[in-house]
Phi, psi and omega in degrees: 000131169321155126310118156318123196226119179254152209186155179223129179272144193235125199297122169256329166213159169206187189114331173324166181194131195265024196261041173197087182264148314306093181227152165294139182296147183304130152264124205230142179235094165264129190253169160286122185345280180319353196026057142271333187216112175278170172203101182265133171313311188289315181278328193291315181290329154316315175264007157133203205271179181229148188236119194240088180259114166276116192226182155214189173243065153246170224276034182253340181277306182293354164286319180241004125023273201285343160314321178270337159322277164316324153332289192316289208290359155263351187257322202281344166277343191238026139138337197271187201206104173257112187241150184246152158266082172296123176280012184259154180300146160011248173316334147300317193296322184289334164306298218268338159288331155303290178324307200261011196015083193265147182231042156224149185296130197256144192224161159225141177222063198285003180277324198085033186313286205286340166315301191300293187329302161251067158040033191280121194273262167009108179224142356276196173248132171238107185260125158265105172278103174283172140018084191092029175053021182281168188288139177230304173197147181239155162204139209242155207022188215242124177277126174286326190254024162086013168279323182282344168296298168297320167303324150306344181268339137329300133317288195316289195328311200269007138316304199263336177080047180240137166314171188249155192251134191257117206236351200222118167287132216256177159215140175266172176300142181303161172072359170266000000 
């Protein structure tokens, strides 16, 4: 299981705007209250993409969770790296990663820091960053039944060149 990281961010660059996407992703360095432990943006994206989720837990984010879940654990043997960013303090966020056993590296940013940094209206916010940090795709607010989760998962597949994974079940239009 990942390390947990309960964390507050502290900013290296800004100026983004996520309304302009494949754009470079900020290079942003998050440390831990403790400055003990970084999560530099630029080096995780060196090393293939990131699922950047800005979240929280009430209960439309938390519905859709498992989704993002399912995400991690089909995509994470083949490179990708997801971090959720909780707008709640520390200890809430850590309360809640437990409870939820989240199996991704976790942040708390109760300033709403990384929000301002990519302009995020939206909660949650979802950034798929690829490989050499570009912007690949955002997609903002929260699908309950797991469409916004299978729209990323889409992309993560065609990012790794791997088939894509049905993390959702999609339902089609009537009559089709």
């Amino acid at each position: 299981m990942k390390k947990l990281l309960a964390a507050t961010a502290l900013l290296v660059l800004t100026g983004f705007s996520l309304a302009e996407e494949a754009r470079q992703a900020p290079k942003i360095v998050l440390q831990s209250p403790d400055g003990k432990q970084e999560v530099n943006l630029a080096k995780l994206t060196s090393e293939g993409p990131v699922l950047v989720r800005l979240t929280c837990a009430c209960s439309g984010c938390d519905q859709e969770l498992a989704y993002f879940q399912k995400l991690q654990a089909a995509y994470n043997g083949k490179g990708l790296q997801t971090i959720a960013v909780f707008r709640e303090k520390p200890e809430a966020a850590s309360s809640y990663a437990v409870k939820k056993d989240l199996k991704f590296t976790w942040l708390a940013d109760p300033k709403g820091d990384l929000w301002k940094t990519f302009d995020a209206k939206a909660m949650p916010t979802n950034i798929l960053i690829d490989r050499g940090g570009k912007v690949i795709k955002v997609v903002p607010g929260c699908t309950k039944d797991g469409k916004n989760a299978q729209t990323l998962s889409a992309e993560i597949a065609r990012l790794l060149g791997t088939p894509e994974v049905k993390v959702a079940e999609t339902k089609a239009a009537p009559g089709k």
